[in-house]
N, C-alpha and C positions, 0 to 999 in steps of 0.2 A: 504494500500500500504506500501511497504518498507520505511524505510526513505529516499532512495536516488528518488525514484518516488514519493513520497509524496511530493518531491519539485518542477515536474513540471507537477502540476494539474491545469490546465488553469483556474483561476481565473477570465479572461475577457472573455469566452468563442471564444476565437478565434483557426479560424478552424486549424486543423493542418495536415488536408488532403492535402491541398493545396500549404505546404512546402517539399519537399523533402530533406533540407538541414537544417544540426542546424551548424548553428557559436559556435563554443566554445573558448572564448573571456579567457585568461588567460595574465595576464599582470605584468610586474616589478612596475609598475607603473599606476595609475588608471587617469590620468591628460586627456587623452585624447580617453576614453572608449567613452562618450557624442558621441563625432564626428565618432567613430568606431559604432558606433552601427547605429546612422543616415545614414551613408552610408550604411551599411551592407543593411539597410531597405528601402534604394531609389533605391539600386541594386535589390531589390527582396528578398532578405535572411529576413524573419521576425521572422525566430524561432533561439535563440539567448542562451546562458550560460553564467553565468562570476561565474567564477570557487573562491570559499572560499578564495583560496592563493592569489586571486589578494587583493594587498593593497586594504583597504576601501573598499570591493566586496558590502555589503549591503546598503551603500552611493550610490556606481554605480549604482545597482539595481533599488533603489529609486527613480535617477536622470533620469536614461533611462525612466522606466516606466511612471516616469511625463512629461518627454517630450512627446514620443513617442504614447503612449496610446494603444490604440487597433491595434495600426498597428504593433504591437508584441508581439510574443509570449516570455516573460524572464522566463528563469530557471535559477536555482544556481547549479552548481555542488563540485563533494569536499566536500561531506557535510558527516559528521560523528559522528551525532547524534543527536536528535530531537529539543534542545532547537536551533541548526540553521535552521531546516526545520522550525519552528513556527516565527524567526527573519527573515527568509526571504520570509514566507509567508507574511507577516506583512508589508515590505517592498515593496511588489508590484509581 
């Protein structure tokens, strides 16, 4: 895959048939991603992006993914060149 698909190969195998909508989560500030994304995912939206230019995006990543678990699908976008596709593969 490209590098910008290479970043969201569903690592938890969750379906993605069953989403018709991706949240793409770009932020000034990353303080309150946590609670955007939990909502995003108690509304139904489980397929999810927080885009490289958000401060601390691979923090975010990390933190959702732990919380959150299998009831989402995370991608990174913004991503422009492999050693972040492998950092934020790694990150969840």
């Amino acid at each position: 895959p490209s590098v910008a698909n290479a970043a969201m190969i569903p690592a938890n195998r969750h379906d993605t048939q069953r989403s018709s909508v991706v949240a793409v989560i770009r932020a000034d500030s990353s303080d309150q991603l946590l609670d955007v994304a939990r909502a995003l995912a108690d509304g139904g939206v489980t397929t999810m992006e927080v885009t490289m230019t958000t401060p601390n995006a691979i923090r975010v990543i990390e933190t959702v993914t732990d919380a959150l678990g299998d009831r989402i699908l995370m991608g990174v976008g913004t991503v422009l060149d492999p050693e972040t596709v492998r950092i934020a593969t790694l990150a969840g």
